[in-house]
N, C-alpha and C positions, 0 to 999 in steps of 0.2 A: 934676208927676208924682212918686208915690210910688217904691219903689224895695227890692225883698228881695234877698237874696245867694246865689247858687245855691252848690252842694257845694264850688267854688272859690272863692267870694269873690265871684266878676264881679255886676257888678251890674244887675238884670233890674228893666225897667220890669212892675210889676204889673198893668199890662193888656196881653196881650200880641194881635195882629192873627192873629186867625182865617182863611187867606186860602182860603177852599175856596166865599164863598159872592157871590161881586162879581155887580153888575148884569152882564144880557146886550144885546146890541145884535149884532141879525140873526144869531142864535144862536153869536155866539162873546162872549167878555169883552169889554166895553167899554174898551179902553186907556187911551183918556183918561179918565175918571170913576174908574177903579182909582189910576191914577197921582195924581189929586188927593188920595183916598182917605190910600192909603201916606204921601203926601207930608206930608197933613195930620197922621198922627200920627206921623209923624217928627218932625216938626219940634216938639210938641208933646210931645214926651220919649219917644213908645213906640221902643224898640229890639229887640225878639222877634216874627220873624214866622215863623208856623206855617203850613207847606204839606206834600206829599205825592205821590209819584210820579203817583196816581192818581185825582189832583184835575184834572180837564182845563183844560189850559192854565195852570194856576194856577203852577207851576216859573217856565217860561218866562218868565211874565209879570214876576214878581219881577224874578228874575236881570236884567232886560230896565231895567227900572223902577232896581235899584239901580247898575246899572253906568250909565245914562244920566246916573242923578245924582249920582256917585261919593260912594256915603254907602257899599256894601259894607259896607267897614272899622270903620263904625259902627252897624254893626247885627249881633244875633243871627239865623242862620235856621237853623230847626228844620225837617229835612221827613223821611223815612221810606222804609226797606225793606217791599216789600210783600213777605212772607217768603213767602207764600199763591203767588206766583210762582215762587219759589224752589226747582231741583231739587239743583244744585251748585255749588261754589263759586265756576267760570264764570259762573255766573247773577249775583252777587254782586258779582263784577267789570263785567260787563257792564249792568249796572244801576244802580249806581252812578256810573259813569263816566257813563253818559247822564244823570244826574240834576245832575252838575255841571256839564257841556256845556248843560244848558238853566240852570241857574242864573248861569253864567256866571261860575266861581268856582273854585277851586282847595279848595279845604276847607269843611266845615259843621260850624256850630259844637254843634249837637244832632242826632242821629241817635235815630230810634227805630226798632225792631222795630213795624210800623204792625199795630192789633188784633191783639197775641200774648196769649191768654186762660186758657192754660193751659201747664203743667210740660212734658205729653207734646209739647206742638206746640216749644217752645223745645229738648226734649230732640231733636226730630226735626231741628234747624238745628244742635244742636253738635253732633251725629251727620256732617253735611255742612261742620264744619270753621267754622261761624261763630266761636267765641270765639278761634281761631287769625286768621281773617280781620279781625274785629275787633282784633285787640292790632296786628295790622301795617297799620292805618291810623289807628290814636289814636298810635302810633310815627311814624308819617310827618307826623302832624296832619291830614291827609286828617279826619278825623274829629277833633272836641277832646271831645265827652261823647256816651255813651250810655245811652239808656233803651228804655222802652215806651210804648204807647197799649193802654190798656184796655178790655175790655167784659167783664163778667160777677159772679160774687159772689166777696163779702168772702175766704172760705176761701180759693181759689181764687189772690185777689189778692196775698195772704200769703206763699203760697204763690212764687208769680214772684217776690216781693222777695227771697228769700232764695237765688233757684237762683242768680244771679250777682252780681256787683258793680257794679251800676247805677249812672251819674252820677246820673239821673233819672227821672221817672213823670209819664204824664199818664193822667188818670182822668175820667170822666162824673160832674161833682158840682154840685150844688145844691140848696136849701131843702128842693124836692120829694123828691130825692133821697138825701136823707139819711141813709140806712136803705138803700139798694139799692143793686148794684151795689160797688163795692170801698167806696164808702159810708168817713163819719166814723172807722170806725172803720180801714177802708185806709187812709185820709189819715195818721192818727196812726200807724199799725202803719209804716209808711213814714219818715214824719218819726221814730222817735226812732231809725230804722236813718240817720237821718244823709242820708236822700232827700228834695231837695226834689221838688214835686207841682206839675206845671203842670196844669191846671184847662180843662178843654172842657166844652162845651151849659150854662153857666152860667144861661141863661136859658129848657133846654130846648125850645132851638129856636123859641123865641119864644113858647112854652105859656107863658110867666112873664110875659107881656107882650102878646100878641095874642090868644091863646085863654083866658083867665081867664074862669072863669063871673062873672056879674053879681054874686053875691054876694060874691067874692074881689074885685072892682073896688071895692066900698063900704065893704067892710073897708081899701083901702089906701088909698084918696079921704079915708077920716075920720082917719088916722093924723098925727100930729105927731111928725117936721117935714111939710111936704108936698113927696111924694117920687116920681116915675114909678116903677112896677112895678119897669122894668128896673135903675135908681139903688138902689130896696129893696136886688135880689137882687144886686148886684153888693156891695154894701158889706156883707151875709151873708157869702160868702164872704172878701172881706177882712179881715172884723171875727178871724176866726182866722189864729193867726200859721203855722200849719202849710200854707198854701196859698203858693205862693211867684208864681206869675203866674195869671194868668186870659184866657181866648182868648175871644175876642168876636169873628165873623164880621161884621165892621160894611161896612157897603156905601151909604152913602152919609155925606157928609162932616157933617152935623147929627149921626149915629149918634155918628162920632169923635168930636167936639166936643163931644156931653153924653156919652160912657163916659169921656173924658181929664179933664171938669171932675170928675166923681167921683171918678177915681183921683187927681186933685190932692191929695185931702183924706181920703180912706178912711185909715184906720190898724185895724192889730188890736187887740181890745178897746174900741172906739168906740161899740157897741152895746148900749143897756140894756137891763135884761130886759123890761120893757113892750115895747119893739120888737119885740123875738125874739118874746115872746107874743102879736104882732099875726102876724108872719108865721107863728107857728103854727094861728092862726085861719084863717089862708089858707088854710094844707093840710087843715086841715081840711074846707074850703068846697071846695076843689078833690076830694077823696077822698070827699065826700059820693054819686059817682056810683062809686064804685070798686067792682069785681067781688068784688071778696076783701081781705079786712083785713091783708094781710099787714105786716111792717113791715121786714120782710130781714133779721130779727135772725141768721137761719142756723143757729136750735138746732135744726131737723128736717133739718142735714147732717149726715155725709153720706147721699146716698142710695145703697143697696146697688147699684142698679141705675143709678146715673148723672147721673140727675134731676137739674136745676138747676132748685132751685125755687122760691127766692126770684127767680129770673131770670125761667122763668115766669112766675107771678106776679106780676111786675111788669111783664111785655109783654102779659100779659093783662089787666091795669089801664091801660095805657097804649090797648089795642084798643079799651075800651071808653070811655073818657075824654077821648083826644086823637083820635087816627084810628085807621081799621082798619091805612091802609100803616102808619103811626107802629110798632103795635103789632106787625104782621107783620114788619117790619125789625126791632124787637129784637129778635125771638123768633131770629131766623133766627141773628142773632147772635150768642147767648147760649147756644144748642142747635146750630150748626154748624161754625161758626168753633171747632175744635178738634178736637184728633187722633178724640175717640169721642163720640156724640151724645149730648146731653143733654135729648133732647126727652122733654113729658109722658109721649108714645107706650112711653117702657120703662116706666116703671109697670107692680108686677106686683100692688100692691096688699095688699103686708106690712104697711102700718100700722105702721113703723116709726118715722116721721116724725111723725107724730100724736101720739107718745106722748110728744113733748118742746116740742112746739108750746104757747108760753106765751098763745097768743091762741084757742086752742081753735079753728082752724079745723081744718073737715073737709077734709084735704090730700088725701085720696085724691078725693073727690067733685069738688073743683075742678081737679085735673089732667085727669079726663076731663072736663069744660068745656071746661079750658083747649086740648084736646087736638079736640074738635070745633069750637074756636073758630078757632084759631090752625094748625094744622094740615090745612089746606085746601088748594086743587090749588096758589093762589101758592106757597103755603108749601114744597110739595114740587118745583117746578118750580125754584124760590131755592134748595132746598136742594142740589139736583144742580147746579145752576150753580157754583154756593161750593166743593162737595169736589170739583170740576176741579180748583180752584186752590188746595182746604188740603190734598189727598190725594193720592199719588204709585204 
């Protein structure tokens, strides 16, 4: 197992255990098959496992799992305020508290703010006394580092890194995703503020690995060395040194066992460019059905009216590409998950955006697309569910 240094020093195995996505048996977690799971890449060097209040059963199960096998001590766990809940600082206490009563633990060693996407929504939690809440449990050690979990674009991203002083970041990055979302160039904008970047949907959800068009599978079947999909994209993102762990929802013990034999041997800078030029063929092959050319460069931000539209744009690629829910869950995302909506829907059709757009798309014609595509009854029934819990 390879091995990066988080903001202290400590040393974080670079594949880190994704735990939101374990087999089910008789629709609860399978205990046993999870525990061999954990066990196996313990023991095989990973020590960072990623969970979330609002992962069902997923706390519990850990806490449950490392206290059995008295490794606690020797592991990282990362799991998350869902702020989206959050009305007062009561809420804050009470939520926490329940999160280490299922984990089974006294302190956590990474905390995030779980999808905070934007300034206003962060502004609206130090309003309710968070960053006082925070200094007096990173003082207690209740908490040793904090960060966030991301969705949305690059500007935006930027933006979050600088409102506070972050341990850490975890971002939506890979191959495909290059270009979208806090994207390459968040990674860096991050890393040279001194933030390491833990790394989720590495494999997009298995898009990098199960739903590959035919033509993307031939392209990586002829490639040398010979590599599984998911071995590709995982040594992509290690091959840069600005990524510090990678979350891999792995669920069954063969999954462990070939992501730990890769991380054995991944290094950053290990990648030649014939390589990188084959997985660029890939995106290629995969973008070939893509709605809109966009590439999230972010030059048609901002938009006067709100618009996130490399975000868009990318849930509307995703709609048509991967799945329709795939692409309805980003959007909702990207456009709710935050103090003021970003949906196509404000569009007033300035043609502001257009005029700096390097790829010459017609931005205004594809947000009303994007906007009869994506903005459907789901869409607005998800949407009113979500500002229950981001709006007060």
């Amino acid at each position: 197992m390879q091995y990066r240094s988080d903001r202290y020093g400590n040393q974080l195995s670079i594949l880190g255990f994704g735990c939101m996505r374990f087999q089910q048996k008789l629709g609860k977690i399978d205990m046993e098959e999870a525990e061999r799971e954990i066990m196996e890449a313990f023991r095989s060097g990973v020590n960072y496992f990623d969970t979330a209040y609002i992962y069902p059963g997923s706390e519990a199960l850990i806490g449950e799992i490392f206290q059995r096998n008295g490794i606690r001590s020797q592991v990282k766990i990362a799991t998350k305020l869902p702020h989206y809940l959050i009305k007062s600082r009561a809420a804050m206490d009470k939520l926490f508290a329940e999160e280490l009563k299922r984990l089974r633990t006294d302190y956590v060693d990474y905390y995030l703010m779980h999808m905070l996407n934007d300034v206003d929504t962060w502004q609206r939690l130090r309003d309710l006394g968070i960053e006082d809440w925070l200094k007096e449990k990173k003082e207690s050690g209740a908490i040793r580092q904090v960060g966030f979990s991301y969705h949305g674009n690059t500007e935006a991203f930027c933006k979050l890194v600088d409102a506070y002083d972050w341990d850490f970041c975890q971002i939506q990055y890979n191959y495909l995703d290059e270009h979208s979302q806090a994207g390459r160039k968040g990674l860096q904008y991050a890393h040279c503020k001194g933030i390491p970047v833990i790394i989720m949907e590495p494999l997009r959800g298995g898009k990098l690995v199960n739903l590959l068009p035919d033509s993307a599978k031939r392209i990586i079947a002829d490639a040398k060395p010979k590599r599984s999909p998911a071995e590709w994209a995982l040594r992509w993102l290690w091959d840069q040194p600005e990524v510090t762990v990678v979350l891999s929802g792995m669920n069954t013990v063969e999954m462990v066992r070939e992501n730990v034999q890769t991380a054995s041997t991944a290094e950053a800078g290990q990648m030649d460019a014939a390589q990188k030029q084959m997985l660029a063929r890939v995106v290629d092959a995969i973008n070939a059905k893509m709605k809109v050319g966009c590439t999230g460069c972010g030059y048609c931000m901002p938009c006067p009216k709100g618009v996130d539209i490399p975000g868009t744009f990318a849930a509307l690629n995703r709609y048509h590409t991967e799945s329709k829910f795939a692409g309805l869950k980003e959007y909702v995302m990207c456009t709710t998950l935050r103090t003021n909506s970003a949906a196509a829907s404000n569009c007033i059709g300035c043609g502001k955006c257009e005029q700096h757009c390097p790829q010459g798309i017609e931005i205004r014609k594809m947000l009303r697309v994007a906007k009869k595509d994506l903005e459907n009854t789901v869409y607005h029934i998800g949407s009113r569910v979500m500002k229950r819990f981001t709006h007060f």
